[in-house]
PDBQT receptor file of N, H, CA, C and O in Angstrom, charges set to zero:
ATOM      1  N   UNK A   1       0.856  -1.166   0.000  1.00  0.00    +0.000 N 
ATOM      2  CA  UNK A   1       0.000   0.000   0.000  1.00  0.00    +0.000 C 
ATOM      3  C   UNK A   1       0.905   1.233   0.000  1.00  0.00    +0.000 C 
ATOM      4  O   UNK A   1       1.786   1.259   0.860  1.00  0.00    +0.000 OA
ATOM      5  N   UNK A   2       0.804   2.252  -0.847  1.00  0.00    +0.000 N 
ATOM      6  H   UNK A   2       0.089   2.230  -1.546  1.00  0.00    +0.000 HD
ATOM      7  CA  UNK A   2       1.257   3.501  -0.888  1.00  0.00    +0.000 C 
ATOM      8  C   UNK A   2       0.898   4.347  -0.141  1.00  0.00    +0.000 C 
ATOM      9  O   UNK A   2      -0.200   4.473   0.402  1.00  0.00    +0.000 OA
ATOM     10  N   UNK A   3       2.411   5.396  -0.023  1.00  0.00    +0.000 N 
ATOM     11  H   UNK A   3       3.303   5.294  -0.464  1.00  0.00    +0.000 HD
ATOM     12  CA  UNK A   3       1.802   6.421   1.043  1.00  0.00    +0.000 C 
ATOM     13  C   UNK A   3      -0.055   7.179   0.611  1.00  0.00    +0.000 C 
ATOM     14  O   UNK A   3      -1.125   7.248   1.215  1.00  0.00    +0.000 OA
ATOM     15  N   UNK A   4       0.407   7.558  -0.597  1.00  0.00    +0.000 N 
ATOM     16  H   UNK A   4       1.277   7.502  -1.088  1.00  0.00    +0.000 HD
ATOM     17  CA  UNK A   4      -0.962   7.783  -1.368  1.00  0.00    +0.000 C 
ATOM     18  C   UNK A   4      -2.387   7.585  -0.902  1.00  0.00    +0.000 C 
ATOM     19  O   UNK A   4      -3.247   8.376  -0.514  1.00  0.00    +0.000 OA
ATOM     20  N   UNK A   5      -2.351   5.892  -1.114  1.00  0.00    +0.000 N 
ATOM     21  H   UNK A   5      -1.653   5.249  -1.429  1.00  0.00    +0.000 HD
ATOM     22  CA  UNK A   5      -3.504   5.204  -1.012  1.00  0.00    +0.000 C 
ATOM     23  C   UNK A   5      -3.897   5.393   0.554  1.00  0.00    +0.000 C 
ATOM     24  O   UNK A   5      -5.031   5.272   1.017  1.00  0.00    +0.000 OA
ATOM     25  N   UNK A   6      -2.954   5.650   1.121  1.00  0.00    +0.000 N 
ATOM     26  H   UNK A   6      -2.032   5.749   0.745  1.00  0.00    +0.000 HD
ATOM     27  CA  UNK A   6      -3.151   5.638   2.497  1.00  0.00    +0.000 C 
ATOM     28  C   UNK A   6      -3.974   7.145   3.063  1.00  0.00    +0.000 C 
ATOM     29  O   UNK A   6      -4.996   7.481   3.660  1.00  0.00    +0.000 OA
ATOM     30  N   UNK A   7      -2.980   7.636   2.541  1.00  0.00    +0.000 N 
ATOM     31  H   UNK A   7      -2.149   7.363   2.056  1.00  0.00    +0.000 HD
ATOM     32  CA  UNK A   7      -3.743   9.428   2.205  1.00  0.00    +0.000 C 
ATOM     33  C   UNK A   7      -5.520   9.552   1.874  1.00  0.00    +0.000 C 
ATOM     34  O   UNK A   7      -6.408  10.193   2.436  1.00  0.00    +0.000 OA
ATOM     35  N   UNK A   8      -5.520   8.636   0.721  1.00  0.00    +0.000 N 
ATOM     36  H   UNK A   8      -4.798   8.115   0.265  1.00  0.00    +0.000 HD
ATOM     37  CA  UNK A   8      -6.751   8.445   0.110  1.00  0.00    +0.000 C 
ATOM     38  C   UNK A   8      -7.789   8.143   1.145  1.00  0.00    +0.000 C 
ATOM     39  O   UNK A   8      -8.700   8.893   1.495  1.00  0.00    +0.000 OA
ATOM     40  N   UNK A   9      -7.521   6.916   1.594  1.00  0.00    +0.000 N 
ATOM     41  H   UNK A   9      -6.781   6.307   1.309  1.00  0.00    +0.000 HD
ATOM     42  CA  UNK A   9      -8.385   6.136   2.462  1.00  0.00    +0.000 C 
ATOM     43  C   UNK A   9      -8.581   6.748   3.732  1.00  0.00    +0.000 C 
ATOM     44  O   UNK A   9      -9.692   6.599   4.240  1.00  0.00    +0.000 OA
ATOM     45  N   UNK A  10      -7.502   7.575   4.501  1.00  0.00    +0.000 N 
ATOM     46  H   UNK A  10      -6.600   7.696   4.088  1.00  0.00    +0.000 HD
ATOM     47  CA  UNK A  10      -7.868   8.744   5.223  1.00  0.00    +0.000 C 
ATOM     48  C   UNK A  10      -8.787   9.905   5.223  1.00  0.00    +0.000 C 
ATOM     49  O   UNK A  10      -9.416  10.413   6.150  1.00  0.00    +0.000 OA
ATOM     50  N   UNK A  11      -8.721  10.188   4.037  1.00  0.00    +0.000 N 
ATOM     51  H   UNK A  11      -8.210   9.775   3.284  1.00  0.00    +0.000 HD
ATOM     52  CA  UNK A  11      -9.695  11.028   3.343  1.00  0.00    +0.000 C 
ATOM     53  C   UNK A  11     -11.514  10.522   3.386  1.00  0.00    +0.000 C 
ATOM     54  O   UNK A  11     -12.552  11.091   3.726  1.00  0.00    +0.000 OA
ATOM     55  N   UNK A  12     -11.306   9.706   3.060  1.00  0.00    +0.000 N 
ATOM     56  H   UNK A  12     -10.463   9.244   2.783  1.00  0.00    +0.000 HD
ATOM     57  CA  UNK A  12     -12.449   8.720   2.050  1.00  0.00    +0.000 C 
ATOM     58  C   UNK A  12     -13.264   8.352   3.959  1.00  0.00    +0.000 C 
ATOM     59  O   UNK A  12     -14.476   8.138   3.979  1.00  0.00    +0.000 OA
ATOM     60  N   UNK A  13     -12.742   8.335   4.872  1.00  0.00    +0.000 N 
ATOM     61  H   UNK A  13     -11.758   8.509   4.855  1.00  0.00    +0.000 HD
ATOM     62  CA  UNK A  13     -13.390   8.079   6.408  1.00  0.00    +0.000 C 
ATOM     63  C   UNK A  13     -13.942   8.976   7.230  1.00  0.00    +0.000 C 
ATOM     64  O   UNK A  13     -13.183   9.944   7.293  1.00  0.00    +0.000 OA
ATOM     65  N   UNK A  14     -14.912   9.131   7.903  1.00  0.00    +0.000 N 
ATOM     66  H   UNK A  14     -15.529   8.345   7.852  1.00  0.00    +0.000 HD
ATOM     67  CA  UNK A  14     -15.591  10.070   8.610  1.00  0.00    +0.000 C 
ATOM     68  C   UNK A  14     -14.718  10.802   9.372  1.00  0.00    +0.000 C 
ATOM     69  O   UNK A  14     -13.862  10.078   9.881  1.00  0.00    +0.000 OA
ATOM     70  N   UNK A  15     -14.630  11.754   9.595  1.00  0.00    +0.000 N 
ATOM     71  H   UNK A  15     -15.325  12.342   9.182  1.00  0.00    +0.000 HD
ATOM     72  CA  UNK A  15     -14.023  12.704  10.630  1.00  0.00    +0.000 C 
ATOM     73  C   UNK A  15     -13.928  11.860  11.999  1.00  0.00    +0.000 C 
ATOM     74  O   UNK A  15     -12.720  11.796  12.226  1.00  0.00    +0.000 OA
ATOM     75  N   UNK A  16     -14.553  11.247  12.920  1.00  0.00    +0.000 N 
ATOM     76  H   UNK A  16     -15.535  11.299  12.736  1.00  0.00    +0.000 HD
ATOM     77  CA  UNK A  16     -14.609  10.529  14.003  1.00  0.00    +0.000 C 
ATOM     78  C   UNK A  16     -14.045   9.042  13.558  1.00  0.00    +0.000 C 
ATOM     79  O   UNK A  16     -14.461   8.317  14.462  1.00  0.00    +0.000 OA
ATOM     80  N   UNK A  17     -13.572   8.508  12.957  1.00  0.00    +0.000 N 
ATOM     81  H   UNK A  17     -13.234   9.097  12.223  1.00  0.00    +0.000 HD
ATOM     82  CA  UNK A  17     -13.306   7.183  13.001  1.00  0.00    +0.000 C 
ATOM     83  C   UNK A  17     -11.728   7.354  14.220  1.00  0.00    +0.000 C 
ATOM     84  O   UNK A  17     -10.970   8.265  14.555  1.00  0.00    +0.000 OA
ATOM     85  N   UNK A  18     -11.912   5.726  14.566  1.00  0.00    +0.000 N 
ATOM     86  H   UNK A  18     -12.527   4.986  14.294  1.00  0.00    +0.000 HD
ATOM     87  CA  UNK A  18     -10.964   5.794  15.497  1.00  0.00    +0.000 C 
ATOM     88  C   UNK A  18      -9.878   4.950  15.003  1.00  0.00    +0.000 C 
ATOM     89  O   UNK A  18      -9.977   4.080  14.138  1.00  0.00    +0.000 OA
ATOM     90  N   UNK A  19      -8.645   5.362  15.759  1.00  0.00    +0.000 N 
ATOM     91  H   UNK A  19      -8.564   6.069  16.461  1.00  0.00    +0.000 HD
ATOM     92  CA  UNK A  19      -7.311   5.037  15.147  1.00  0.00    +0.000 C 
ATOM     93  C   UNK A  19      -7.883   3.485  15.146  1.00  0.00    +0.000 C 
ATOM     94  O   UNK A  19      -8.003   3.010  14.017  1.00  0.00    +0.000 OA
ATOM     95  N   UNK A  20      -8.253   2.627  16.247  1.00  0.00    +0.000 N 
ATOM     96  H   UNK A  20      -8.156   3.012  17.164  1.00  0.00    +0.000 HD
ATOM     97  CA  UNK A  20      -8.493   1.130  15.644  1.00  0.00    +0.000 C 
ATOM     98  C   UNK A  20      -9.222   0.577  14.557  1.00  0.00    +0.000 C 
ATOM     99  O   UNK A  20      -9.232  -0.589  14.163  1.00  0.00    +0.000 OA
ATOM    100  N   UNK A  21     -10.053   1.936  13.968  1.00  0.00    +0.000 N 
ATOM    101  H   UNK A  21     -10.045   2.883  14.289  1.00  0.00    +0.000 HD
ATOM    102  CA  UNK A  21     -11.242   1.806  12.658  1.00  0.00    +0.000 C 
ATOM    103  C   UNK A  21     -10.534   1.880  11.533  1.00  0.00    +0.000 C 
ATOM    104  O   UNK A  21     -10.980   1.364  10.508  1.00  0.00    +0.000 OA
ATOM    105  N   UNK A  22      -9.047   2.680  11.549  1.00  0.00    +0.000 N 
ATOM    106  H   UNK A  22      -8.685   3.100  12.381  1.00  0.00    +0.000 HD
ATOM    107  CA  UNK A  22      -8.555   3.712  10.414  1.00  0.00    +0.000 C 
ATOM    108  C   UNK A  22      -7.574   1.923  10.280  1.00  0.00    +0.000 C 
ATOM    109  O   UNK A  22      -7.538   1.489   9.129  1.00  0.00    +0.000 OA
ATOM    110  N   UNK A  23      -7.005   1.197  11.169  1.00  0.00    +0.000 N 
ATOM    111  H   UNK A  23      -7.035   1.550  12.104  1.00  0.00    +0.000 HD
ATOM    112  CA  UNK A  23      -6.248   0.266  11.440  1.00  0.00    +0.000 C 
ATOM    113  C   UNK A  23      -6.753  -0.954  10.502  1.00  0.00    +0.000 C 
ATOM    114  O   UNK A  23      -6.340  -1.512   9.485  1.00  0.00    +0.000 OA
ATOM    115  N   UNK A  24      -7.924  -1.086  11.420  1.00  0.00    +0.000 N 
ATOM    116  H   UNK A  24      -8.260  -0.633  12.246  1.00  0.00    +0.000 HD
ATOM    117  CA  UNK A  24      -8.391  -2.751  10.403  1.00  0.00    +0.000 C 
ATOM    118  C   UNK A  24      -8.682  -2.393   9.253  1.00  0.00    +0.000 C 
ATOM    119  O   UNK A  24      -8.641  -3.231   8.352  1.00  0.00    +0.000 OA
ATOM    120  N   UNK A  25      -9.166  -0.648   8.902  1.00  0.00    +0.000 N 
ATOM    121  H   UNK A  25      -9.200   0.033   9.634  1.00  0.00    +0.000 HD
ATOM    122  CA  UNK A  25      -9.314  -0.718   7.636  1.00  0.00    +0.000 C 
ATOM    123  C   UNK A  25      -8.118  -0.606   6.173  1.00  0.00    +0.000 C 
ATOM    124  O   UNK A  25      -8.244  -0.781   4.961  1.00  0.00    +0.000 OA
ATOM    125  N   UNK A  26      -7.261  -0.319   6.854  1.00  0.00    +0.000 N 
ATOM    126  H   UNK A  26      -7.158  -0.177   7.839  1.00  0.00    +0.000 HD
ATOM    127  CA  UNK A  26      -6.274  -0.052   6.664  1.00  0.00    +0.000 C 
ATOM    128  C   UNK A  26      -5.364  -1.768   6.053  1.00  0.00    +0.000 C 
ATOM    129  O   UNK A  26      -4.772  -1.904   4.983  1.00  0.00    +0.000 OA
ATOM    130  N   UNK A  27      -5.529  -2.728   7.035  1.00  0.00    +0.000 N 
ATOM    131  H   UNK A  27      -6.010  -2.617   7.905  1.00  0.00    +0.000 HD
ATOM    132  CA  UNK A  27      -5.361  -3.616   6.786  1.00  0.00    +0.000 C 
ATOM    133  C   UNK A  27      -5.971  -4.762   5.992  1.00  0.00    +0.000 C 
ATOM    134  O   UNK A  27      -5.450  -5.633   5.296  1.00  0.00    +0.000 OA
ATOM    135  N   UNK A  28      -7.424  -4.452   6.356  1.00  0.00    +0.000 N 
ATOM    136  H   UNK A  28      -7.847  -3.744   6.921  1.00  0.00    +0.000 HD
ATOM    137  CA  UNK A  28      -8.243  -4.704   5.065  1.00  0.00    +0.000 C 
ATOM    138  C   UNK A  28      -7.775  -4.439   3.673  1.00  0.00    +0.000 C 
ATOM    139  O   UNK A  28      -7.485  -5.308   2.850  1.00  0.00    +0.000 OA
ATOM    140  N   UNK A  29      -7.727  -3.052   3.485  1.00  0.00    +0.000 N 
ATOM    141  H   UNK A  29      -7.962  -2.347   4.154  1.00  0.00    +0.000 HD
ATOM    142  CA  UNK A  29      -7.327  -2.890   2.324  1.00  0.00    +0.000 C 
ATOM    143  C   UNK A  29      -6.256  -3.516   1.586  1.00  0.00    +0.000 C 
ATOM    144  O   UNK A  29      -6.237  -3.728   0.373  1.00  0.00    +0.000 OA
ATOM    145  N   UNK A  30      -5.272  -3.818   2.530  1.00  0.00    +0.000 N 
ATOM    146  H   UNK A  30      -5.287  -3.646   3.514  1.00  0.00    +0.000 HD
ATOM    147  CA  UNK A  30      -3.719  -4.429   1.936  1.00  0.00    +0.000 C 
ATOM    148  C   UNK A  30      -4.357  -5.687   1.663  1.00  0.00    +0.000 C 
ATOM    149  O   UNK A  30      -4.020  -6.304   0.653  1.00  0.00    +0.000 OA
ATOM    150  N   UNK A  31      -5.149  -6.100   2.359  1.00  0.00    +0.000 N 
ATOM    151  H   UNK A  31      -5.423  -5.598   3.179  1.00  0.00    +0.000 HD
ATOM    152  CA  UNK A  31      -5.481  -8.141   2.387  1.00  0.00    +0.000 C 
ATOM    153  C   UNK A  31      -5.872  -8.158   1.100  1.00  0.00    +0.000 C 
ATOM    154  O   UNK A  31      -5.333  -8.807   0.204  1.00  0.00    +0.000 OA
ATOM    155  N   UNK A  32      -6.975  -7.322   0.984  1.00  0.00    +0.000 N 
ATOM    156  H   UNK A  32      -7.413  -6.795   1.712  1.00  0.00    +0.000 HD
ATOM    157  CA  UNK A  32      -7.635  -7.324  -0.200  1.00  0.00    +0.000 C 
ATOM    158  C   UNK A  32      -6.648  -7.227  -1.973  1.00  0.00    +0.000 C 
ATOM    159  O   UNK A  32      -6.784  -7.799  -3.055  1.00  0.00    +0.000 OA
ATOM    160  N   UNK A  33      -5.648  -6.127  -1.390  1.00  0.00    +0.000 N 
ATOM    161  H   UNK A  33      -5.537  -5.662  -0.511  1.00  0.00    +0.000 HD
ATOM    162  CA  UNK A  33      -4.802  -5.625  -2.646  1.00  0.00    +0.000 C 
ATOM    163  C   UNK A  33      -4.066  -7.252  -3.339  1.00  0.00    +0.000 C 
ATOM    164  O   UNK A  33      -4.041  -7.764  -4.458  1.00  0.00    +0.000 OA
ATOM    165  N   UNK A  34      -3.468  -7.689  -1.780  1.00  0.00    +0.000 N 
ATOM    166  H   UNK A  34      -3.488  -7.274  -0.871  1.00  0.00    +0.000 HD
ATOM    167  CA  UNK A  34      -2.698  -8.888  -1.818  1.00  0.00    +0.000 C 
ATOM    168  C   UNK A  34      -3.356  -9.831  -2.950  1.00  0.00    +0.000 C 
ATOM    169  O   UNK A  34      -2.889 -10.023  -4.073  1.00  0.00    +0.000 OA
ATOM    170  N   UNK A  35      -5.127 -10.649  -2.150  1.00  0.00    +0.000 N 
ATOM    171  H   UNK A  35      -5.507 -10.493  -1.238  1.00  0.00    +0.000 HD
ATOM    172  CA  UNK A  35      -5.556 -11.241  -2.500  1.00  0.00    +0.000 C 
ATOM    173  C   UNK A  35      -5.854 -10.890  -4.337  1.00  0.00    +0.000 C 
ATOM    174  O   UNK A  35      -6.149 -11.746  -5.171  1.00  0.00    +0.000 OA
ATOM    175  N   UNK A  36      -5.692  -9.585  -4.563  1.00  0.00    +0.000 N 
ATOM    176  H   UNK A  36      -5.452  -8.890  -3.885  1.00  0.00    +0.000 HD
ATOM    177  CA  UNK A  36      -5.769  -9.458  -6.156  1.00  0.00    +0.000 C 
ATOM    178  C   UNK A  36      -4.977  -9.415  -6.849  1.00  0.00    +0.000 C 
ATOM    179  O   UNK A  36      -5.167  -9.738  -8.021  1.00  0.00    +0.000 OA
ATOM    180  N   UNK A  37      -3.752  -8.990  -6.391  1.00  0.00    +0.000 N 
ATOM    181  H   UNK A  37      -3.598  -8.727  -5.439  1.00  0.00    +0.000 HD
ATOM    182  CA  UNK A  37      -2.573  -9.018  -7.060  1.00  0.00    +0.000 C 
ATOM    183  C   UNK A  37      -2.666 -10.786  -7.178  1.00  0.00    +0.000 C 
ATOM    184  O   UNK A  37      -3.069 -11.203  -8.263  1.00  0.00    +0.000 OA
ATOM    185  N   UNK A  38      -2.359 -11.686  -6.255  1.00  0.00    +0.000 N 
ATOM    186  H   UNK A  38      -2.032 -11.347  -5.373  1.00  0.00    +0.000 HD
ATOM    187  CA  UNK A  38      -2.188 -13.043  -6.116  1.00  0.00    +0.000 C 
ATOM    188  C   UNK A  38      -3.500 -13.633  -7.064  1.00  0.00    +0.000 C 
ATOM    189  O   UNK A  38      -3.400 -14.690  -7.687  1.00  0.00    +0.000 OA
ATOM    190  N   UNK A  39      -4.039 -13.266  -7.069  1.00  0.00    +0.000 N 
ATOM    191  H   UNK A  39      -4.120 -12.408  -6.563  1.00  0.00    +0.000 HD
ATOM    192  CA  UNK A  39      -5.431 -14.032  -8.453  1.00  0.00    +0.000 C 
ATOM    193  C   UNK A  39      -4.588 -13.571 -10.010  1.00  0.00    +0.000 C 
ATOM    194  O   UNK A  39      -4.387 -14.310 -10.973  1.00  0.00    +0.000 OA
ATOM    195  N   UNK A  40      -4.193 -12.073  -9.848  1.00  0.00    +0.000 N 
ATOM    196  H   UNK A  40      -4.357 -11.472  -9.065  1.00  0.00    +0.000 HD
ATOM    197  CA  UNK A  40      -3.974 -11.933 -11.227  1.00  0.00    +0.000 C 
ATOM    198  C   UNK A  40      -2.482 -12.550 -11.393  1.00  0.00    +0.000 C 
ATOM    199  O   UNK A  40      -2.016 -12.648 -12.528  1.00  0.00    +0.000 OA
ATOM    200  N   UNK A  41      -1.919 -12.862 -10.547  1.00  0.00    +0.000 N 
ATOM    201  H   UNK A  41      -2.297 -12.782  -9.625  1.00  0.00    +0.000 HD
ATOM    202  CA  UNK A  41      -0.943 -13.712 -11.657  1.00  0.00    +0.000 C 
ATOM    203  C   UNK A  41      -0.733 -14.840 -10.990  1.00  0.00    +0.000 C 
ATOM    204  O   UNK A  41       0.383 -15.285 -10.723  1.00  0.00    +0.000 OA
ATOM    205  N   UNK A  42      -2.222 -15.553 -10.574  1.00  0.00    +0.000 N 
ATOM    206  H   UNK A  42      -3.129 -15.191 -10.791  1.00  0.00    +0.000 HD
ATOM    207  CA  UNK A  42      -1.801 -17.140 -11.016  1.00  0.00    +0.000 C 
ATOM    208  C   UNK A  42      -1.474 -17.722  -9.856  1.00  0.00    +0.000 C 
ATOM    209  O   UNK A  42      -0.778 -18.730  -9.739  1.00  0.00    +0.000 OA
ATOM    210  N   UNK A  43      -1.926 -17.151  -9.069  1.00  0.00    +0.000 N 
ATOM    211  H   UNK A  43      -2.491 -16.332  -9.165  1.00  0.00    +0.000 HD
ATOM    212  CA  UNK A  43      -1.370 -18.062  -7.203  1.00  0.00    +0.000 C 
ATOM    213  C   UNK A  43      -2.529 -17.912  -6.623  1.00  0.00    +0.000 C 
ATOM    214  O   UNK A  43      -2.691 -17.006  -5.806  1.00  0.00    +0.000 OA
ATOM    215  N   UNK A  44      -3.597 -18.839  -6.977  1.00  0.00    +0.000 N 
ATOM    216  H   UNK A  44      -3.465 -19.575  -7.641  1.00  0.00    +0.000 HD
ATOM    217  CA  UNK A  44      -5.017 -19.222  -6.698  1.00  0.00    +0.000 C 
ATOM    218  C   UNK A  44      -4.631 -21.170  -6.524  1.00  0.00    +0.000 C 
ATOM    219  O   UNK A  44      -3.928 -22.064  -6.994  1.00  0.00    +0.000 OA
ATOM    220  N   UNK A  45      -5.756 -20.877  -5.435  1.00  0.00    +0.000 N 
ATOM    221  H   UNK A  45      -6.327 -20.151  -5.052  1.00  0.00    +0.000 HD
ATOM    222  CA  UNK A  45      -6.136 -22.267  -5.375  1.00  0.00    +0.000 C 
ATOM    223  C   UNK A  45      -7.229 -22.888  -6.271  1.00  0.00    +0.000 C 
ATOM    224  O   UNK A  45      -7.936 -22.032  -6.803  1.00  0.00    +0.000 OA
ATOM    225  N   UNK A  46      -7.610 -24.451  -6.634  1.00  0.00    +0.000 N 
ATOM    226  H   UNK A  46      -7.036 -25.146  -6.202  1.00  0.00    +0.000 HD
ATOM    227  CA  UNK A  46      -8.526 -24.588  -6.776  1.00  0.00    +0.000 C 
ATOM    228  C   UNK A  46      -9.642 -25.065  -5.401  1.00  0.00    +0.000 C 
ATOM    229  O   UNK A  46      -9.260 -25.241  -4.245  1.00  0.00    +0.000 OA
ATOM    230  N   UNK A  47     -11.202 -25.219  -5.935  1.00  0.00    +0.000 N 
ATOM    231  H   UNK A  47     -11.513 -25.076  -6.874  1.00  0.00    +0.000 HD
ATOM    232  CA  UNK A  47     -11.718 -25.687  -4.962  1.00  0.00    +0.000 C 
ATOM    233  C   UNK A  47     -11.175 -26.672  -4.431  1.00  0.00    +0.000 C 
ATOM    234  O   UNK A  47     -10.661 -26.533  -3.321  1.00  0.00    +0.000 OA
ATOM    235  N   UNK A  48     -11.149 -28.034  -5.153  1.00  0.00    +0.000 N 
ATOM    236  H   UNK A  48     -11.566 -28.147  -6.055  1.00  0.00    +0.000 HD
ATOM    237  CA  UNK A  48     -10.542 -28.721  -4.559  1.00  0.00    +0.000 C 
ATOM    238  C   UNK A  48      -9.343 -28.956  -3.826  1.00  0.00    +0.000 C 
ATOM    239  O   UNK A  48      -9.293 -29.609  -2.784  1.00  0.00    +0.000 OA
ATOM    240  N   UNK A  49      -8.508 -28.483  -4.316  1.00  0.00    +0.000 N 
ATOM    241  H   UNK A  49      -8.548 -27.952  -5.163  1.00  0.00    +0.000 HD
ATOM    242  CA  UNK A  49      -7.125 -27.884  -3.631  1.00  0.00    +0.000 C 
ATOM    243  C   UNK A  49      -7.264 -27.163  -2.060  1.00  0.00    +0.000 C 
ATOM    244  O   UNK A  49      -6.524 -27.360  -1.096  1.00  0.00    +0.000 OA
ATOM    245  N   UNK A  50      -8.316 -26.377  -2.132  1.00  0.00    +0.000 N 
ATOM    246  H   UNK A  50      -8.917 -26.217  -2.915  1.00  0.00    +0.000 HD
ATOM    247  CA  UNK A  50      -8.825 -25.362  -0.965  1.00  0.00    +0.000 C 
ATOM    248  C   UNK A  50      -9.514 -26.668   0.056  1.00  0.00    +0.000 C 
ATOM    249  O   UNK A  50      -9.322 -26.829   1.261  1.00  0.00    +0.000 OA
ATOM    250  N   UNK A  51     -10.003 -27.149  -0.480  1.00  0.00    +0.000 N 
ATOM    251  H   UNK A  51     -10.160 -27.019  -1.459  1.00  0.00    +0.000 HD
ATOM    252  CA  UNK A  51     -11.194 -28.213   0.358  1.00  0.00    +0.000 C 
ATOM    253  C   UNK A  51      -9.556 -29.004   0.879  1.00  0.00    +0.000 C 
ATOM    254  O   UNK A  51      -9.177 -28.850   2.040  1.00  0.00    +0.000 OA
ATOM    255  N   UNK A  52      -9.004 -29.542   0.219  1.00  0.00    +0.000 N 
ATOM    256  H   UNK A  52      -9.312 -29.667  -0.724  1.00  0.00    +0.000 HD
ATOM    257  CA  UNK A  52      -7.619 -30.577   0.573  1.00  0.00    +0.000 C 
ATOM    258  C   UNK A  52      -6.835 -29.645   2.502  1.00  0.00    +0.000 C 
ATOM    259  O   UNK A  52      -6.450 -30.062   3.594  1.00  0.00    +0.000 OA
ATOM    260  N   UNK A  53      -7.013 -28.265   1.801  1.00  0.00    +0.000 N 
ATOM    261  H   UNK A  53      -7.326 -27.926   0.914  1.00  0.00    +0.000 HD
ATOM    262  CA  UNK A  53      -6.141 -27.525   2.242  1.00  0.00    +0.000 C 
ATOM    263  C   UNK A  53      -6.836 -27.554   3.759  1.00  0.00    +0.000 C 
ATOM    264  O   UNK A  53      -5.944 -27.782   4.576  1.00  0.00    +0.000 OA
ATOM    265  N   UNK A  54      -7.792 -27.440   4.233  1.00  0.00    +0.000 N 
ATOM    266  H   UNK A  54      -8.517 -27.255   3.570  1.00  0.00    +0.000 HD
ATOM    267  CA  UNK A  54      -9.050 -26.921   4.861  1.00  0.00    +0.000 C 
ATOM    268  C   UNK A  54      -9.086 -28.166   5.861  1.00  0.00    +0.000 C 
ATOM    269  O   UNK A  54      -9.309 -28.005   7.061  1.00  0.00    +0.000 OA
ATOM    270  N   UNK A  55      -8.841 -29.481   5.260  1.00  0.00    +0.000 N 
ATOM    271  H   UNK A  55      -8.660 -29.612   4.285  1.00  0.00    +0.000 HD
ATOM    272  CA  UNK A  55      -9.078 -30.476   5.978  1.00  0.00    +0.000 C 
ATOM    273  C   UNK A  55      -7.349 -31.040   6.634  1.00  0.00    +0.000 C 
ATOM    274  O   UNK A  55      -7.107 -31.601   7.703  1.00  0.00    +0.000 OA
ATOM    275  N   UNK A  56      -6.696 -30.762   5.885  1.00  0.00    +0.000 N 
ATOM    276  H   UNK A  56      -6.893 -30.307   5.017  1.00  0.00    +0.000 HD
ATOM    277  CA  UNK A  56      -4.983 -30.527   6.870  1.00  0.00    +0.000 C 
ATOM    278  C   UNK A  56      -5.422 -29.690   8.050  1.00  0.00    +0.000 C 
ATOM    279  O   UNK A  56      -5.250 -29.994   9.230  1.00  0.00    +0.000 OA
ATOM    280  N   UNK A  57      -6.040 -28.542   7.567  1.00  0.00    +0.000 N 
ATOM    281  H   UNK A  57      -6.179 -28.294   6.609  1.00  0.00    +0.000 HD
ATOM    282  CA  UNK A  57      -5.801 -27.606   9.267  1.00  0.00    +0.000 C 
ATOM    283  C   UNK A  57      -6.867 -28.014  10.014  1.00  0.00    +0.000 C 
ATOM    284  O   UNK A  57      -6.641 -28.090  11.221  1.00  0.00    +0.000 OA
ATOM    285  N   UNK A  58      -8.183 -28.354   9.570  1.00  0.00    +0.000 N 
ATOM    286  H   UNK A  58      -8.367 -28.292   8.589  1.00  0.00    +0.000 HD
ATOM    287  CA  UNK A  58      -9.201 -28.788  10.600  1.00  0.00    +0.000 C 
ATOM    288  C   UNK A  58      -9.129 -29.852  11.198  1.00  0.00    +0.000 C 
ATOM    289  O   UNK A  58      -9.834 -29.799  12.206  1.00  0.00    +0.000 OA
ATOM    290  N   UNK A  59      -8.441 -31.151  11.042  1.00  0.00    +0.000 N 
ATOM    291  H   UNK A  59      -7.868 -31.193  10.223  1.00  0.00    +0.000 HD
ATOM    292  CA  UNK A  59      -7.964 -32.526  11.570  1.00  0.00    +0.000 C 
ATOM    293  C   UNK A  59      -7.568 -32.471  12.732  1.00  0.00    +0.000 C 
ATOM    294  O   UNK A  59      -7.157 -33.486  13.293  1.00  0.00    +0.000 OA
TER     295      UNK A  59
């Protein structure tokens, strides 16, 4: 995330949000960036792969 975007998203929030609001959202945003950058080039799971994956950690 860029200083920028960060600027942006400061902007873009109510006058009262609180530093822990400005935080998760903040981090949200990166998860999200991550999760799209990682689809567009190709580091996706499939379902099945995900379901495989899901049942390693739930066991």
């Amino acid at each position: 995330m860029t200083k920028e975007q960060i600027k942006n998203t400061l902007d873009s929030l109510p006058e009262n949000v609180s530093i822990e609001q400005l935080i998760e959202h903040l981090i949200f945003l990166d998860k999200v960036g991550k999760g799209l950058d990682d689809s567009e080039k190709g580091r996706i799971n499939t379902v099945e792969e995900a379901k495989q994956k899901l049942n390693k950690w739930l066991k």
